[in-house]
C-alpha positions in Angstrom: -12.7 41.6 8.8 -15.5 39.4 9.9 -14.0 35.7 11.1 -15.6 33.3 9.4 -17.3 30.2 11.2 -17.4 27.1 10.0 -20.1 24.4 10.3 -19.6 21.8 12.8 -19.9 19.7 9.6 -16.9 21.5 8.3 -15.1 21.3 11.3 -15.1 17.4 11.7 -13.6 17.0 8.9 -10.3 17.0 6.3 -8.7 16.9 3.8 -8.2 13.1 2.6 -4.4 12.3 4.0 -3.9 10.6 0.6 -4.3 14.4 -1.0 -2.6 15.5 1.7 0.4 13.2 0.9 0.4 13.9 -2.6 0.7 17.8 -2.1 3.7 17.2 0.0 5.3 15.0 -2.6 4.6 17.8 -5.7 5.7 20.9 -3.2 9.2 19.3 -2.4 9.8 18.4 -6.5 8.6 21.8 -7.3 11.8 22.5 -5.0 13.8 20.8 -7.3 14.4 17.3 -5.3 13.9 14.7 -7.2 10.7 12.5 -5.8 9.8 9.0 -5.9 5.6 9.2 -6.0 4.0 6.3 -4.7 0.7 8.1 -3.1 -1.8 7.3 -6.2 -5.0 5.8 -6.1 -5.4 6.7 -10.0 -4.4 4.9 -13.0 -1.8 5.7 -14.9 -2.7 4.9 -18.2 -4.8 7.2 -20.5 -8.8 6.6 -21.0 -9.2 4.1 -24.1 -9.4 5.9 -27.3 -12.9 4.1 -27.9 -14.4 5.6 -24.7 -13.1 9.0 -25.6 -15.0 8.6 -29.6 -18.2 8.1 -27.5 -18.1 11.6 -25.9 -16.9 13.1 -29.0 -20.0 11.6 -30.9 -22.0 12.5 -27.3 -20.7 16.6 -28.1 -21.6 16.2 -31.5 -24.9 14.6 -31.1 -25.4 18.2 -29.1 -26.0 15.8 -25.9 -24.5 19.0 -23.7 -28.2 19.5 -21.4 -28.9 18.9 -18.2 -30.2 14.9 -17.9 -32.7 13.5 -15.1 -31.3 13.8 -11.8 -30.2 10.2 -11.6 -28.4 10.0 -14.8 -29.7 9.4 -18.5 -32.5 6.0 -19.3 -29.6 4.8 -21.4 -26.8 4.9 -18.7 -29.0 3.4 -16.2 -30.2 0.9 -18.6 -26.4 -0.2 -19.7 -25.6 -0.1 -15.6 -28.3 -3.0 -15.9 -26.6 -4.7 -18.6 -23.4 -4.8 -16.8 -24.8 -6.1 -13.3 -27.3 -9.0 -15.4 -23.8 -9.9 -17.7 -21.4 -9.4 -14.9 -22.9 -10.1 -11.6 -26.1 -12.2 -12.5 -28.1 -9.5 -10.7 -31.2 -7.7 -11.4 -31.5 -4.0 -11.3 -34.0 -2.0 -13.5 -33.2 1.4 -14.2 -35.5 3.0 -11.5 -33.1 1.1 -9.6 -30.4 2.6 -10.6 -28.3 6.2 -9.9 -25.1 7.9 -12.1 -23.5 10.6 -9.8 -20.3 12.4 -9.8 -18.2 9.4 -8.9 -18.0 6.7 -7.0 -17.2 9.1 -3.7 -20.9 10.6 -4.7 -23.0 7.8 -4.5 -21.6 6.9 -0.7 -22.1 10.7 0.5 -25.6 10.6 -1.4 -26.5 7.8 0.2 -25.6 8.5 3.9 -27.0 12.2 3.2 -30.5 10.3 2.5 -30.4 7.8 5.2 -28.2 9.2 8.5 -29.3 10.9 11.7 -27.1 12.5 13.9 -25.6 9.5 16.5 -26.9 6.5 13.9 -23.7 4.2 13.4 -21.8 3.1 10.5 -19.6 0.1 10.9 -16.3 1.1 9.1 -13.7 -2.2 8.9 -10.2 -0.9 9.1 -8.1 -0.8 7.1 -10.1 1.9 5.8 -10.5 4.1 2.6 -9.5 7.3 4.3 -12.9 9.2 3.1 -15.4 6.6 4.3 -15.4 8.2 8.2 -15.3 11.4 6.9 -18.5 10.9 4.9 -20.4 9.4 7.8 -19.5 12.2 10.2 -19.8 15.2 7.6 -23.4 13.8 7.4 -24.3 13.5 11.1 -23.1 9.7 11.3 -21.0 7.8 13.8 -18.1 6.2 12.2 -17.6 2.6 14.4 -14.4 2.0 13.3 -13.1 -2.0 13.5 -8.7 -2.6 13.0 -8.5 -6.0 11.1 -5.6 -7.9 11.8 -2.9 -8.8 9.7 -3.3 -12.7 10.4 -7.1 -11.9 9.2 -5.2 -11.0 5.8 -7.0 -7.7 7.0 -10.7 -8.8 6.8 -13.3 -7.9 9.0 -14.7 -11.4 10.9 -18.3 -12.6 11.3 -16.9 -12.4 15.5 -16.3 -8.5 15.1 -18.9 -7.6 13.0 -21.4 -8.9 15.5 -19.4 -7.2 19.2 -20.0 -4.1 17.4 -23.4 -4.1 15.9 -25.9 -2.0 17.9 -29.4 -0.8 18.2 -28.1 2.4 16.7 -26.1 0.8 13.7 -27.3 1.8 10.4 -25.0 0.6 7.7 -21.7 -1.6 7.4 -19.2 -0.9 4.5 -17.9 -3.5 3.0 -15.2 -2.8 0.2 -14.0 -5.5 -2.0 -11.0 -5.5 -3.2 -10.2 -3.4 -0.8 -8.4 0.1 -0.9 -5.4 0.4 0.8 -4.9 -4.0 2.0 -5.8 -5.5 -1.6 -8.0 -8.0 0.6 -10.3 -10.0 -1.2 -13.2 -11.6 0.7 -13.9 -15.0 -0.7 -17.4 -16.8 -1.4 -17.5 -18.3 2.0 -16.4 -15.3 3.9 -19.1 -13.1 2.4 -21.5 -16.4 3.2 -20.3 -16.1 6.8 -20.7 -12.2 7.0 -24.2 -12.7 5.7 -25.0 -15.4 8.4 -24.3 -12.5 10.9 -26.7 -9.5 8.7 -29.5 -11.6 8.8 -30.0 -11.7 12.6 -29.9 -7.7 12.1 -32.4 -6.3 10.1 -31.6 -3.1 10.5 -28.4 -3.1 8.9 -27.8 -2.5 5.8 -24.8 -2.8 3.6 -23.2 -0.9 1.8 -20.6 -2.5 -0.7 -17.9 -0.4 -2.4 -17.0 -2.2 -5.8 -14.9 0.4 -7.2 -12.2 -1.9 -7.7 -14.3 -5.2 -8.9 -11.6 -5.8 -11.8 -8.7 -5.1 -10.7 -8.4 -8.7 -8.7 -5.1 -10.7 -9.4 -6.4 -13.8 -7.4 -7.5 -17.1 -9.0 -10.7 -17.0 -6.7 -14.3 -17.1 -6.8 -16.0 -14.0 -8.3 -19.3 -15.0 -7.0 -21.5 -11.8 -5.7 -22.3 -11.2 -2.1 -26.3 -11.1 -3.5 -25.7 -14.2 -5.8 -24.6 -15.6 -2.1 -27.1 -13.7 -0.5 -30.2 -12.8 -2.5 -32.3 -12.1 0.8 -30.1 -8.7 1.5 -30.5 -6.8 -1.9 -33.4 -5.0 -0.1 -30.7 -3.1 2.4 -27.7 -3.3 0.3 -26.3 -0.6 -1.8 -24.1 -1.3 -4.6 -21.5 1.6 -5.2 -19.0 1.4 -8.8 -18.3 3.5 -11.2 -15.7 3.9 -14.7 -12.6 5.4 -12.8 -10.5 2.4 -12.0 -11.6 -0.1 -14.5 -11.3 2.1 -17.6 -9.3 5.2 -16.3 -12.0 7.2 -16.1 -11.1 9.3 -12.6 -11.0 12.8 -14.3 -14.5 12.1 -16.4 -16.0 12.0 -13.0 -18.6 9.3 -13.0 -19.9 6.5 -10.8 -23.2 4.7 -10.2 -25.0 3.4 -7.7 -27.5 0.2 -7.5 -30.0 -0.6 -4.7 -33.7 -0.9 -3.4 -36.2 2.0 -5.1 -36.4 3.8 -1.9 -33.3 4.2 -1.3 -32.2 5.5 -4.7 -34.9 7.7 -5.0 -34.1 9.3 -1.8 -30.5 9.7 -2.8 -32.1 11.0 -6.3 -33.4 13.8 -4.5 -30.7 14.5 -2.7 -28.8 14.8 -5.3 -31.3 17.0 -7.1 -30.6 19.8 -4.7 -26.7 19.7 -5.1 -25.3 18.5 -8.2 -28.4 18.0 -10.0 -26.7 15.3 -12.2 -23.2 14.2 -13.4 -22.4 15.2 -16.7 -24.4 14.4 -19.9 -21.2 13.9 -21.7 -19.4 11.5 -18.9 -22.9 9.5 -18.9 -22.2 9.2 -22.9 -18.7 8.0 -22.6 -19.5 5.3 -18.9 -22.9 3.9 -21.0 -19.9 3.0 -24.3 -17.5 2.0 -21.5 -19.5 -0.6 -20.2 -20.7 -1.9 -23.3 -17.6 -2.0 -25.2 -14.7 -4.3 -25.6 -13.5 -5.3 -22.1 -10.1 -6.0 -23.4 -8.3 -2.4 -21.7 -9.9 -3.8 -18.5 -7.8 -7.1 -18.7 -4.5 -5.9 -20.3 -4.6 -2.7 -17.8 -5.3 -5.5 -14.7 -2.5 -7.9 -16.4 0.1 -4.6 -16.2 -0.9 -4.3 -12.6 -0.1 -7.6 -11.3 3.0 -7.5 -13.0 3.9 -4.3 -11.1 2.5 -6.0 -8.0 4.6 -8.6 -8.0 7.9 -6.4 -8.9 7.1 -4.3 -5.6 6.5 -7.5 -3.6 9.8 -9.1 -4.7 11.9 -6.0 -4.1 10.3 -5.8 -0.2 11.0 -9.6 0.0 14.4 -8.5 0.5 13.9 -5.4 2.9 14.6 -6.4 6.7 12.0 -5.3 8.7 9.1 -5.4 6.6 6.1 -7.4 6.4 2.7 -7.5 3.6 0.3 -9.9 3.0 0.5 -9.9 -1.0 -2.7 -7.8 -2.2 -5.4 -9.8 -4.3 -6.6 -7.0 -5.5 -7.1 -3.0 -5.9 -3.9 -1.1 -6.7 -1.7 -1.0 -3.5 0.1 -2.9 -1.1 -0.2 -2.4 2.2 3.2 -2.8 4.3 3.3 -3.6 8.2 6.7 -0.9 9.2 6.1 -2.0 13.2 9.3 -3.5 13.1 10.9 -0.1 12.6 9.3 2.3 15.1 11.1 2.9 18.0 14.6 3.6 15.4 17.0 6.4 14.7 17.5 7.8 11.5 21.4 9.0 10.2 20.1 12.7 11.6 19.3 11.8 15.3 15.8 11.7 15.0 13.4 9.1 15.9 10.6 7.3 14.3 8.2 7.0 17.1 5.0 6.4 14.4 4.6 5.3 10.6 3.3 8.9 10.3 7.7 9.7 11.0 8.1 6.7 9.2 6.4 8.4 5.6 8.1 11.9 6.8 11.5 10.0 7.1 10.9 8.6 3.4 9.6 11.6 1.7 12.5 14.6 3.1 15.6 11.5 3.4 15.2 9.7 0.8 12.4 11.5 -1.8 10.1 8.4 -1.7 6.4 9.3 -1.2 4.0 7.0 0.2 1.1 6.9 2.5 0.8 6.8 6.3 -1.4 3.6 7.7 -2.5 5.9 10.6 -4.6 7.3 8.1 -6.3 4.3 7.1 -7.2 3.1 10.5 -4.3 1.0 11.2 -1.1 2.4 12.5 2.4 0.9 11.7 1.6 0.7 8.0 2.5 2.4 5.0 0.8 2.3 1.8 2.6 2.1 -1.9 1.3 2.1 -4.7 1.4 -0.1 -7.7 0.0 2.3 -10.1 3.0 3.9 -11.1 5.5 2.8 -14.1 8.4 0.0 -13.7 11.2 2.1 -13.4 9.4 4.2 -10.6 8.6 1.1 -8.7 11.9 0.0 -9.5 13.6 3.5 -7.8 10.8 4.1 -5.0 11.9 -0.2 -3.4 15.7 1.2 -3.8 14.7 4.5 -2.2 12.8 2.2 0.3 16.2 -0.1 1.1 17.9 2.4 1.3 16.3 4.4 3.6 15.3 1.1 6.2 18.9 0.1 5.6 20.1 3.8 7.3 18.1 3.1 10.0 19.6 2.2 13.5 16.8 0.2 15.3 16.5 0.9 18.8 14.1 -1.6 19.8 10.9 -2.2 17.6 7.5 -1.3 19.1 4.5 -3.4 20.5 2.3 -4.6 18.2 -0.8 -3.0 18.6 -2.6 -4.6 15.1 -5.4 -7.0 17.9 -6.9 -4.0 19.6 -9.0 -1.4 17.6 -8.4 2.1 16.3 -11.4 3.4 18.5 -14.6 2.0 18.6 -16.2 5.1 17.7 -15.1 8.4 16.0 
């Protein structure tokens, strides 16, 4: 049998460690343990039933063709709507680009604008696919570890020590997915200051979780703040976290003409275009009643704050409480370095998430895998009594532990600085 060789694409990449996790968590309950699942990035409640009606009447319209390779005039057009009404921002339809998720849009666009060695300025804590999609398209991934005294933010400071001749884009993503962190009005203000002495950056800001905020702060928008970058900023969203939309596969994008048509093309010559009868049901979405979004994002923090007042009482760990997203992120540094009840020793949060998952059947996520070791990530997206169980679980299982001796914090020095 001939051996089959991959790409050097291929090869610089993985699977997302989130997936990863997951798949571990299903293949030990298919064993018949009982498991605690705490990996999820995806809503637990259903799509609203009004959404739903929409691609009904979409399938019954006989709205089952191929559309224009950036998505149907009337889902563009509503995307315009929602960022006049919602954001006070202008975008036109040729301005505009529906793909197959939020994930889409980000690989379109660094497909369209990277050459191999350009840089991409990746804060850490990271969504786990963000590197991958800069070096599966010939990018450099500058990867930036925030600190926890930071509330896990990137700084005007870092952002300019790493910007280069060579950097291309910096991804901003707010709320952020796996800290919560919320960048305030003056924040973004003070991250602007530092773009505009670089005109070569541009920015691209992940939005995906835009409603899901639990804070009492300023919603203002980076290009309400900062008008003067919309010509090298991308705007990424999409329905799968605001309405529950992750299986319906559909995101958007919003940024300069030539940008979007570049990414239009490229996505010509893959996907072609997301699905005529997602594009029915996002377009109804966004122009609908709003009130899923805020009883879904009320349920939330209630969940949030259950988590946070169980690991209140767990010695040994540490959060900053998320503002946003659907996760808290959980500093564990305190227990490397321990033994569990079997002899073994946690020597990383990666034994740490082991330790959990075979002990104790709780299943979370490794902050290794988002940039910033000694963290785990839980998530909030799951029902009371599971959030309930998985903090007992937790307790438990820190409880058992015999520390030896926690290990250095390494939270002030970077990750890497490139990847």
């Amino acid at each position: 049998m001939t051996k089959l060789i991959l790409s050097e694409r291929a090869a610089r990449i993985g699977i997302a460690p989130n997936a990863a996790a997951k798949a571990r968590a299903q293949a030990l309950a298919q064993s018949g343990r009982t498991v605690v699942d705490l990996t999820s990035g995806e809503p637990d409640f259903d799509t609203p039933a009004s959404i739903k009606q929409a691609a009904i009447a979409a399938l019954a319209a006989g709205d089952t063709k191929y559309t224009a390779p950036a998505g149907t005039l009337d889902l563009r057009n509503a995307i315009s709507e929602k960022l006049a009404r919602e954001n006070g921002l202008a975008y036109p339809p040729q301005q505009i680009i529906a793909s197959n998720g939020g994930k889409h849009v980000i690989y379109n666009a660094f497909a369209a604008t990277l050459r191999t060695g350009d840089e991409v300025i990746v804060p850490a804590p990271f969504w786990q696919s963000f590197p991958a999609m800069v070096s599966s398209n010939d990018g450099t991934p500058v990867l930036l570890a925030g600190l926890r005294e930071d509330g896990y933010k990137l700084t005007p400071a870092r952002l300019e020590a790493a910007i280069t001749p060579r950097t291309r884009w910096l991804i901003l993503n707010t709320p952020s997915n796996p800290s919560g962190a919320v960048y305030d009005a003056n924040e973004l203000a003070e991250l602007a200051s530092v773009l505009r002495r670089y005109p070569h950056v541009w920015v691209l800001l992940d939005e995906i979780y835009e409603h899901i905020r639990f804070d009492d702060g300023s919603r203002e928008h980076l290009l309400t703040l900062a008008p003067d970058l919309a010509d090298r900023t991308l705007i990424v969203n999409g329905g799968s976290k605001p309405f529950a939309m992750t299986g319906w596969r559909i995101g958007y994008g919003a940024g300069p003409a030539e940008l979007i048509g570049a990414m239009t093309i490229v996505q010509s010559q893959s996907t072609s275009a997301p699905s005529s009868i997602g594009q029915a049901a996002l377009a109804a979405a966004l122009r609908g009643d709003q009130r899923f979004v805020r009883e879904s994002v009320a349920a939330y923090r209630e969940r949030r704050d259950l988590l946070l007042d169980a690991l209140r009482d767990i010695d040994g760990l540490h959060y900053i409480a998320p503002q946003g997203a659907f996760f808290a992120f959980v500093d564990c540094s305190a227990l490397i370095g321990s033994t569990t009840v079997s002899g073994s020793r946690i020597l990383s949060d990666v034994d740490f998430v082991e330790y959990l998952l075979y002990e104790h059947g709780l299943a979370v996520v490794d902050g290794t895998s988002f940039g910033v070791p000694h963290h785990i990530r839980l998530s909030i997206v799951a029902g009371r009594d599971e959030i309930v169980e998985g903090a007992r679980r937790l307790a438990a299982a820190v409880a058992a532990l015999v520390r030896n001796g926690a290990a250095e914090n390494t939270l002030d020095t970077p990750v890497t600085e490139a990847a």
